[in-house]
C-alpha positions as CSV (number, residue, x, y, z in Angstrom):
1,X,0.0,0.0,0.0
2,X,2.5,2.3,-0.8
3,X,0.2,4.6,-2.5
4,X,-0.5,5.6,1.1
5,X,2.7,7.7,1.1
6,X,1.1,10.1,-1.0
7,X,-0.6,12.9,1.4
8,X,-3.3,13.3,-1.3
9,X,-4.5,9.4,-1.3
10,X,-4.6,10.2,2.3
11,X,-6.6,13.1,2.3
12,X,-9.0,11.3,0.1
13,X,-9.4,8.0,2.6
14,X,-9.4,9.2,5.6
15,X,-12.3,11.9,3.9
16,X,-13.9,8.3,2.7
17,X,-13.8,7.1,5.9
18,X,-14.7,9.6,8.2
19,X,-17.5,10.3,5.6
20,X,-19.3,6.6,6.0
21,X,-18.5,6.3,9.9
22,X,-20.2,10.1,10.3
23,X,-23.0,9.1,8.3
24,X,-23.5,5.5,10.0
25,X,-23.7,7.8,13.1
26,X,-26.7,10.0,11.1
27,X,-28.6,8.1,9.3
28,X,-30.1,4.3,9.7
29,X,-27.7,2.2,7.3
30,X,-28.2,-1.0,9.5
31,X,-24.5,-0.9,9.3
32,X,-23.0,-1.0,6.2
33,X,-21.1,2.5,6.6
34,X,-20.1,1.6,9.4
35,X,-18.5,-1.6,8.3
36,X,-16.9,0.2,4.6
37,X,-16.0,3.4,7.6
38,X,-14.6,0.7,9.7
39,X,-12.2,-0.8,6.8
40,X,-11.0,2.1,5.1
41,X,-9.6,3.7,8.4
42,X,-8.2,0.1,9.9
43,X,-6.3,0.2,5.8
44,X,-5.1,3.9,6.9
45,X,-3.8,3.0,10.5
46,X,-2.3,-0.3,9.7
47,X,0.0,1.3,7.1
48,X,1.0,4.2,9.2
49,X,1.6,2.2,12.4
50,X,4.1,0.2,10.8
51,X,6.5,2.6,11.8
52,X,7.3,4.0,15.2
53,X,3.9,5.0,16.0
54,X,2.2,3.0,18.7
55,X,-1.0,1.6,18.6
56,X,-2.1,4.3,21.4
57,X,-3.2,6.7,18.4
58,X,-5.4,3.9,17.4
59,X,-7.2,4.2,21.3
60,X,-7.5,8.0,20.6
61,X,-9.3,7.6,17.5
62,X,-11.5,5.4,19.3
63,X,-11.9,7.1,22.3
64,X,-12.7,10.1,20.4
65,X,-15.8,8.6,18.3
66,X,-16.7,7.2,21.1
67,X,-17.0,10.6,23.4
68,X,-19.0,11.7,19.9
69,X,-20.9,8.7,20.1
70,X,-21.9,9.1,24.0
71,X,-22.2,13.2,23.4
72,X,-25.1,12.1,20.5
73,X,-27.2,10.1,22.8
74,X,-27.0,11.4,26.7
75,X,-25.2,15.0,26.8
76,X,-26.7,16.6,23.5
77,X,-24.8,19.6,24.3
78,X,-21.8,19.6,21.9
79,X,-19.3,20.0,24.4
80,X,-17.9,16.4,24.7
81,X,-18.6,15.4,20.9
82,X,-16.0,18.4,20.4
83,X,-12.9,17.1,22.5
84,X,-13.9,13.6,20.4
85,X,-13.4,15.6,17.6
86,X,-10.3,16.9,18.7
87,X,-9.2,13.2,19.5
88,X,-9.5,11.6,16.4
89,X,-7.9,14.3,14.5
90,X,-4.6,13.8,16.7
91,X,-4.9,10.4,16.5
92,X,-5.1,10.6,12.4
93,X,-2.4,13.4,12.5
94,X,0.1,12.1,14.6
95,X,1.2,8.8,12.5
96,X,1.6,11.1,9.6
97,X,5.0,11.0,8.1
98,X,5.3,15.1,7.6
99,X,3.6,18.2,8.3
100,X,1.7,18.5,5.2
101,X,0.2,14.8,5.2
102,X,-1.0,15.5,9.2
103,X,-2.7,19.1,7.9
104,X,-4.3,17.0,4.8
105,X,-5.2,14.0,7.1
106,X,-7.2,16.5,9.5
107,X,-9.0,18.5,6.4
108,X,-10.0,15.4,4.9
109,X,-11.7,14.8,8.3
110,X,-13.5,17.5,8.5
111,X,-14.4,17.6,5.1
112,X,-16.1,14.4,5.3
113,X,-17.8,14.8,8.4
114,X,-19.1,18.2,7.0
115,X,-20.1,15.8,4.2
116,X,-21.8,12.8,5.8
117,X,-25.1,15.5,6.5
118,X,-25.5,15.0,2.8
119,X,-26.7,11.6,3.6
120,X,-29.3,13.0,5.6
121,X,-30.9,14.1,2.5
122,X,-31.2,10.6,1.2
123,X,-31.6,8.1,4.1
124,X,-33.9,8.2,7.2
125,X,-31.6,10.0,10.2
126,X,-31.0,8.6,13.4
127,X,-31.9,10.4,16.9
128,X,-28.9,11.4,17.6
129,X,-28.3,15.0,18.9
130,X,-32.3,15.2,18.2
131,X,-32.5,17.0,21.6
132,X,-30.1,19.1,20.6
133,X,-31.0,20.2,17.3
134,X,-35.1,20.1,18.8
135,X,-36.0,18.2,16.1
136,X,-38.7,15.9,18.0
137,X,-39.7,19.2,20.5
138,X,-40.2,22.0,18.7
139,X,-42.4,21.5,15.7
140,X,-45.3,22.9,14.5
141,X,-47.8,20.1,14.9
142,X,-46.7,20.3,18.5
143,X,-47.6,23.3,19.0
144,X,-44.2,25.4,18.5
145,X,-43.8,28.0,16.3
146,X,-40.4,29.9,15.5
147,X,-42.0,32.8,14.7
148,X,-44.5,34.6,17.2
149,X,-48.0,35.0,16.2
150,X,-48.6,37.7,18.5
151,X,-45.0,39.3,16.8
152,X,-46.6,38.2,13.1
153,X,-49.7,40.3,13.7
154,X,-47.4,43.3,13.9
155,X,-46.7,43.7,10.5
156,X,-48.3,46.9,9.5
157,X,-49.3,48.6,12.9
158,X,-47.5,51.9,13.7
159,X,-45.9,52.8,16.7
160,X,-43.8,55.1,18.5
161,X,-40.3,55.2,19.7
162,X,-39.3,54.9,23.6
163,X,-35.9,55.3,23.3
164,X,-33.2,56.3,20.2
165,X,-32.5,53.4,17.8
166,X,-29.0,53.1,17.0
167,X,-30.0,51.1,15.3
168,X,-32.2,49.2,18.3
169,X,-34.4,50.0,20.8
170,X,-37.8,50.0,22.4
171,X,-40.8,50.7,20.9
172,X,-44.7,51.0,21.9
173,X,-47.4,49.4,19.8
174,X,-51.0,49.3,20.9
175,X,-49.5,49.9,24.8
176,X,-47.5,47.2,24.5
177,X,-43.4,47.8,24.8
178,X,-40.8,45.7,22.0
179,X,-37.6,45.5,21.4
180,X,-37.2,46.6,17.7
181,X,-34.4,47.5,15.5
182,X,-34.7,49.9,12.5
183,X,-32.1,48.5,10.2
184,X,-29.1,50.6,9.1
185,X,-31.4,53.8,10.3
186,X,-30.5,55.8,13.4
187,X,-34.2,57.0,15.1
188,X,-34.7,59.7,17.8
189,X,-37.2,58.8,20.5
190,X,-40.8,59.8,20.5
191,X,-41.0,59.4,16.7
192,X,-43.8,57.3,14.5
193,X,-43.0,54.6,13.3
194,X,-44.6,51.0,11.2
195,X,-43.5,47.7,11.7
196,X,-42.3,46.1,7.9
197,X,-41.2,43.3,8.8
198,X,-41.3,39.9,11.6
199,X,-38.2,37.5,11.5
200,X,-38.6,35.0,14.6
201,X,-39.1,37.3,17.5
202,X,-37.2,40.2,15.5
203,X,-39.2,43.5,15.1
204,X,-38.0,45.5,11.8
205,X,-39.7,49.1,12.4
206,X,-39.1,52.0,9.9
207,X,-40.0,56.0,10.1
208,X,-43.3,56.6,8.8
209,X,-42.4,59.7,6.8
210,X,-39.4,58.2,5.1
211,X,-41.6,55.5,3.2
212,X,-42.4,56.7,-0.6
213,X,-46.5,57.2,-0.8
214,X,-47.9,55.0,-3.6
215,X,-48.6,55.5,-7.0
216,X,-52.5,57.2,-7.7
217,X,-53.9,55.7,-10.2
């Protein structure tokens, strides 16, 4: 396997490999990118650890998915999932022969676990990180919605300034106080204003004299 001396052909397998073992973690493969994940890297580490390299970079990779894999399904909070991260990409960089092969090796891991969402696309995903990402929580047919409807109902109603935008402040509507934003514009207090637009819980606002009156017919 001397083709493995080549930092490109590593780039490319360990990108092949971190790309199936990723998206075995994803989606629902019953196993088979785990087992093609599995192979490629055990070709990558077998080469490299014929040197002086010990087998411990082997246990770092491992430990590292592992911490990924135990992140996924109790912690959900990212924290842990990035020290694995930081694990397996000194565990692939270390046996390296140069400096250019380790900075390849660890691209080529990102890139292909960057890449593995794609299979999200295609297969049906897993749960993992689902608390995280509020996938199963926070839906509409449960009763969540991202964007307010008391905020929706907005659009269109004037106002009036409570303090100076620059470019955000407070703003009364219908006795009610918001936290607004008026763009790139910079508004005194005490000044009318209309609401054009609701992004989320984000109030656009704009000075009423400054819009252009329409057309007559």
């Amino acid at each position: 396997m001397e083709w493995l001396d080549s930092a490109t052909i590593g780039f490319f397998v360990v990108f092949l490999g971190t790309l199936f073992l990723f998206g075995e973690l994803l989606v629902r493969m019953r196993g088979i990118f785990a087992i093609l994940g599995v192979a490629i890297m055990a070709m990558y580490f077998s080469y490299h650890l014929a040197g002086d390299v010990g087998f411990w970079v082997v246990i770092l990779y491992v430990v590292g998915l592992a911490l990924i894999i135990v992140d996924g399904k109790v912690i959900t909070d990212g924290t842990v999932a990035l020290l694995g991260v930081l694990l397996m990409i000194t565990g692939l960089a270390l046996p390296a022969p140069d400096l250019i092969y380790g900075i390849l090796v660890s691209m080529g891991f990102l890139v292909g676990g960057f890449s593995s969402g794609l299979f999200l696309k295609v297969f049906p995903s897993r749960d993992l990180w689902a608390r995280l990402t509020l996938k199963d929580r926070l839906t509409g047919d449960m009763g969540y919605n991202s964007l307010r409807e008391d905020y929706r109902e907005l659009v269109g109603k004037e106002g009036r300034t409570l303090s100076a935008f620059r470019p955000t402040g407070t703003v009364e509507i219908e006795d009610k106080h918001y936290s607004a934003t008026s763009g790139g514009q910079w508004l005194e207090a005490n000044m009318t204003v209309k609401v054009t637009d609701v992004d989320g819980t984000r109030i656009v606002v704009k000075k009423i004299n400054e819009e252009k009156p329409s057309d007559e017919a």
